[in-house]
C-alpha positions as semicolon CSV with decimal commas, in nm:
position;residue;x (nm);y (nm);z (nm)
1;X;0,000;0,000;0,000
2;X;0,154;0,304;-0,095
3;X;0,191;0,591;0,198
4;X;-0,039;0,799;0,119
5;X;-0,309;0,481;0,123
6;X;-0,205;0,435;0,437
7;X;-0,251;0,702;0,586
8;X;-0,574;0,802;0,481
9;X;-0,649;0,472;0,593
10;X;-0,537;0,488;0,952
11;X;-0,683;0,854;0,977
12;X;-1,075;0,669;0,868
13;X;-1,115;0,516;1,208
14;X;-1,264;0,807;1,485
15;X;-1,069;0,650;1,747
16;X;-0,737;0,725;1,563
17;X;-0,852;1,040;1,491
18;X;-0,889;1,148;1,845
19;X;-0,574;0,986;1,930
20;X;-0,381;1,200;1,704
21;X;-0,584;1,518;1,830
22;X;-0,458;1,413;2,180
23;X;-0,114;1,384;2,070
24;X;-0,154;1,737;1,858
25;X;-0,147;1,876;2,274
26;X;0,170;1,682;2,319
27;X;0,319;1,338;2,380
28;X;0,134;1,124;2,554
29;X;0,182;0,756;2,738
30;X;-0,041;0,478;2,610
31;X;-0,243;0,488;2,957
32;X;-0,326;0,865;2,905
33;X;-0,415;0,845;2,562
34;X;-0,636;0,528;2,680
35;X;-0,787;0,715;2,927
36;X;-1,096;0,908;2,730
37;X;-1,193;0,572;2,563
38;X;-1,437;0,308;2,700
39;X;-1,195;0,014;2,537
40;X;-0,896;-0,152;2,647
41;X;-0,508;-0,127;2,565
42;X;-0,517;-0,371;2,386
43;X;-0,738;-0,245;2,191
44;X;-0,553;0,146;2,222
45;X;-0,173;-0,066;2,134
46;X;-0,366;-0,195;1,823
47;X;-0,473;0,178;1,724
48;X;-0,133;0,286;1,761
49;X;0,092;0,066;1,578
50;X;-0,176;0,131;1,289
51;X;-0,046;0,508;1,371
52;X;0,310;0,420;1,409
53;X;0,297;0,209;1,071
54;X;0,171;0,493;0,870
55;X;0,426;0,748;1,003
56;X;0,188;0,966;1,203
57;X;0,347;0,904;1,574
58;X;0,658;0,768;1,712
59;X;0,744;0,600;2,047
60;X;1,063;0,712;2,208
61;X;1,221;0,596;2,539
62;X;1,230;0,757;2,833
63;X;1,297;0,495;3,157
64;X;0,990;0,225;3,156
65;X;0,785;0,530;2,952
66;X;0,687;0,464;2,551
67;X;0,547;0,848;2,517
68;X;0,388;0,879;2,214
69;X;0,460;1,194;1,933
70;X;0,290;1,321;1,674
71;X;0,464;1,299;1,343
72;X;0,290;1,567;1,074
73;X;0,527;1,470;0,774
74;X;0,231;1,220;0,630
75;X;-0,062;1,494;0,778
76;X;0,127;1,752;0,495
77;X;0,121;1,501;0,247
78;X;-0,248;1,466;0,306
79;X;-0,268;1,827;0,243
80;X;-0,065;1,879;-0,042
81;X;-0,291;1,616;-0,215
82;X;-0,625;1,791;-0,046
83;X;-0,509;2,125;-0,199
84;X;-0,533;2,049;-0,557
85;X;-0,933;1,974;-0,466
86;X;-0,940;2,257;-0,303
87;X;-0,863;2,530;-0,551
88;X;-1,088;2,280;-0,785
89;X;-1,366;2,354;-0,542
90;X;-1,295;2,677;-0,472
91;X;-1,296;2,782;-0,828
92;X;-1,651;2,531;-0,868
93;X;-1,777;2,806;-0,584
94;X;-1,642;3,116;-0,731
95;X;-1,797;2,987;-1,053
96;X;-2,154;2,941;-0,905
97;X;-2,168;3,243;-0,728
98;X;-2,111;3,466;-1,026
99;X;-2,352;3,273;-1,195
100;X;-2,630;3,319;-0,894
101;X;-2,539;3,726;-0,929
102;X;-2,567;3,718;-1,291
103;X;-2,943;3,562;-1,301
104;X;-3,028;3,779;-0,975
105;X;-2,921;4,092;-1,206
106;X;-3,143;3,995;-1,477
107;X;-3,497;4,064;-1,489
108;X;-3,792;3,777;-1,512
109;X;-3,917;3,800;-1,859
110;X;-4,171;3,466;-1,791
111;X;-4,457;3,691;-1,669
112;X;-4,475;3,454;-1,386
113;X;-4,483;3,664;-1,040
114;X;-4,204;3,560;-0,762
């Protein structure tokens, strides 16, 4: 799978998701990012080597502490790719509001009433 894949991917599950929005305050152990969920860690390891496997935290080493850190190389990525839809969009907007001015300008020559 190639990177980006992967992490668009990992960032589709909501649990991820909040994991990384925790980690966007600073690093965190695995027990405190645990600690807002109602599942176990087990379950929380699982979430984060899908994180760790698509680039978007690290573990370092600090005594018996794994903290966790965010990693935003593969969250620019993501937004590099976004941005081309985003001026496509943006222009689609532009586009249909100078269209809705245009027909607002002109007068209704149907005879029907508004």
């Amino acid at each position: 799978m190639d990177t980006l894949s992967q992490t668009l991917s990992a960032l589709a599950d909501p649990t991820r998701r909040a994991i990384l929005a925790q980690l966007a305050q600073g690093e965190a152990t695995v027990n405190d990012l645990a600690r807002p969920f109602d599942i176990s860690l087990p379950a929380i390891s699982r979430h984060l080597k899908v994180l760790e496997a698509a680039g978007l935290i690290s573990r370092g080493r600090e005594a018996q502490w794994r903290p966790c850190h965010l990693e935003t190389a593969p969250l620019k990525a993501v937004d590099t790719w976004l941005g081309d839809y985003r001026r496509f969009w943006e222009g689609s907007f532009d586009r249909m509001d100078a269209y809705l001015q245009l027909i607002q300008q002109k007068p209704d020559t149907t005879g029907d009433p508004q």
